[in-house]
C-alpha positions in Angstrom: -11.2 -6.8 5.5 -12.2 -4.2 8.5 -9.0 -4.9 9.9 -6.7 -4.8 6.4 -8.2 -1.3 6.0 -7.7 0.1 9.7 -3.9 -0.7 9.0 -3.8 0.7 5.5 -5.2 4.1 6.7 -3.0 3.8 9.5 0.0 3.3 7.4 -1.1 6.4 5.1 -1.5 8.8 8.3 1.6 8.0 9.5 3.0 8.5 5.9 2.0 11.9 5.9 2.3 12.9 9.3 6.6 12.0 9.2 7.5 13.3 5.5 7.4 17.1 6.6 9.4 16.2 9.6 11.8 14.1 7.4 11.6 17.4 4.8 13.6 19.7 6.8 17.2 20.2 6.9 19.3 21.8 9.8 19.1 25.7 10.0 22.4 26.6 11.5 25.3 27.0 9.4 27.6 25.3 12.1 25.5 22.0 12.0 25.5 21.6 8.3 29.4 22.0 8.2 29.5 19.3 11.4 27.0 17.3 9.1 28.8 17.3 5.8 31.8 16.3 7.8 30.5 13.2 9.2 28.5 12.2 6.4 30.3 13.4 3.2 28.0 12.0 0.8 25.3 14.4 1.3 23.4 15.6 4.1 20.7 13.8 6.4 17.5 15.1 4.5 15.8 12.0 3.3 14.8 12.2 -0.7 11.6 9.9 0.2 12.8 7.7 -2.7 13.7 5.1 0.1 10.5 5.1 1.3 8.8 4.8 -2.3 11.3 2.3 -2.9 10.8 -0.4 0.3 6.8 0.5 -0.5 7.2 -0.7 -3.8 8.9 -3.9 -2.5 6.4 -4.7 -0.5 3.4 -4.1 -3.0 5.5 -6.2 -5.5 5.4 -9.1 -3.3 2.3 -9.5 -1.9 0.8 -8.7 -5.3 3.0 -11.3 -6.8 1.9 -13.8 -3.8 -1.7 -13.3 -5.2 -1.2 -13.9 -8.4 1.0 -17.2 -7.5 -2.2 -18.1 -4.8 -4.8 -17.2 -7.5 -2.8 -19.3 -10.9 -2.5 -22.0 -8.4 -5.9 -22.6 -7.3 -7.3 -22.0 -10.8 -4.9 -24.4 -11.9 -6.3 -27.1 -9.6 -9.6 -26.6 -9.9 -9.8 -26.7 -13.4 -7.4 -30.0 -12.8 -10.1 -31.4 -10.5 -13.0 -30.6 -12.8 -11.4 -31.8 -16.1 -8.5 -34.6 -15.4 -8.1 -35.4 -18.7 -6.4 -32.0 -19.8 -4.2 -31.8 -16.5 -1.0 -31.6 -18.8 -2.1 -28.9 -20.7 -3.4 -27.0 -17.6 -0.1 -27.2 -15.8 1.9 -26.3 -18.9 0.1 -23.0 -19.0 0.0 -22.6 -15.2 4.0 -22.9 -15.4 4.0 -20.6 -18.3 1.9 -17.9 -16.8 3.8 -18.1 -13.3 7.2 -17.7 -14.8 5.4 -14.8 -16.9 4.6 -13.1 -13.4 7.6 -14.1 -11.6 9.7 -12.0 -14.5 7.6 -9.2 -13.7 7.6 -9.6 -10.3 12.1 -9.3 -10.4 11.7 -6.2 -12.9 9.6 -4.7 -10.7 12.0 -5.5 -7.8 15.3 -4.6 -9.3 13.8 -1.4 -10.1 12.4 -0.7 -6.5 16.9 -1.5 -5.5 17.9 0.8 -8.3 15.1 3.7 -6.7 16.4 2.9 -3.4 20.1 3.1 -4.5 20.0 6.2 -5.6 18.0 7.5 -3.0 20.0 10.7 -1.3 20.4 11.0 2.4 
């Protein structure tokens, strides 16, 4: 746990310490025109949605993972404890993981559709 928050502080300082540097756009009138040539879509300051959006991704998963570990081994415990209503137990258990893995590809397709229309 030590470890999981070392990395998640980590992760936030580094965060913070790039966005101003990924904030600024070039000064010189010259370099924006060289810019807009070679990349006529927009320029190279980075909207942060990308960022938001991959960060999402990756909190979608590995909250959906948990949910998945946590259905499963209440599932089977209750299965162990209680063999009688196994049938029942796994119906719901099926029901209530395709509940979160709809959530789970909302949350998903939304974090593509952020990162889509993220500007660069």
């Amino acid at each position: 746990m030590k470890t999981l928050r070392i990395v998640l502080l980590a992760m936030l300082v580094f965060t913070l310490a790039v966005t101003p540097l990924l904030a600024q756009t070039p000064k010189v009138e010259d370099e924006v025109t060289k810019l807009k040539a070679d990349y006529p879509r927009g320029n190279l300051t980075l909207s942060g949605a990308s960022i938001g959006a991959g960060l999402g991704a990756a909190l979608t998963i590995v909250g959906a993972g948990f949910g998945f570990g946590r259905i499963g081994a209440a599932a089977l415990e209750s299965m162990a404890r209680q063999p009688e209503v196994a049938g029942r137990v796994q119906t719901a258990m099926i029901i209530i993981a395709a509940l979160l893995e709809g959530a789970t590809l909302f949350a998903l397709v939304v974090c593509i559709i952020v990162a889509g229309a993220a500007r660069f």
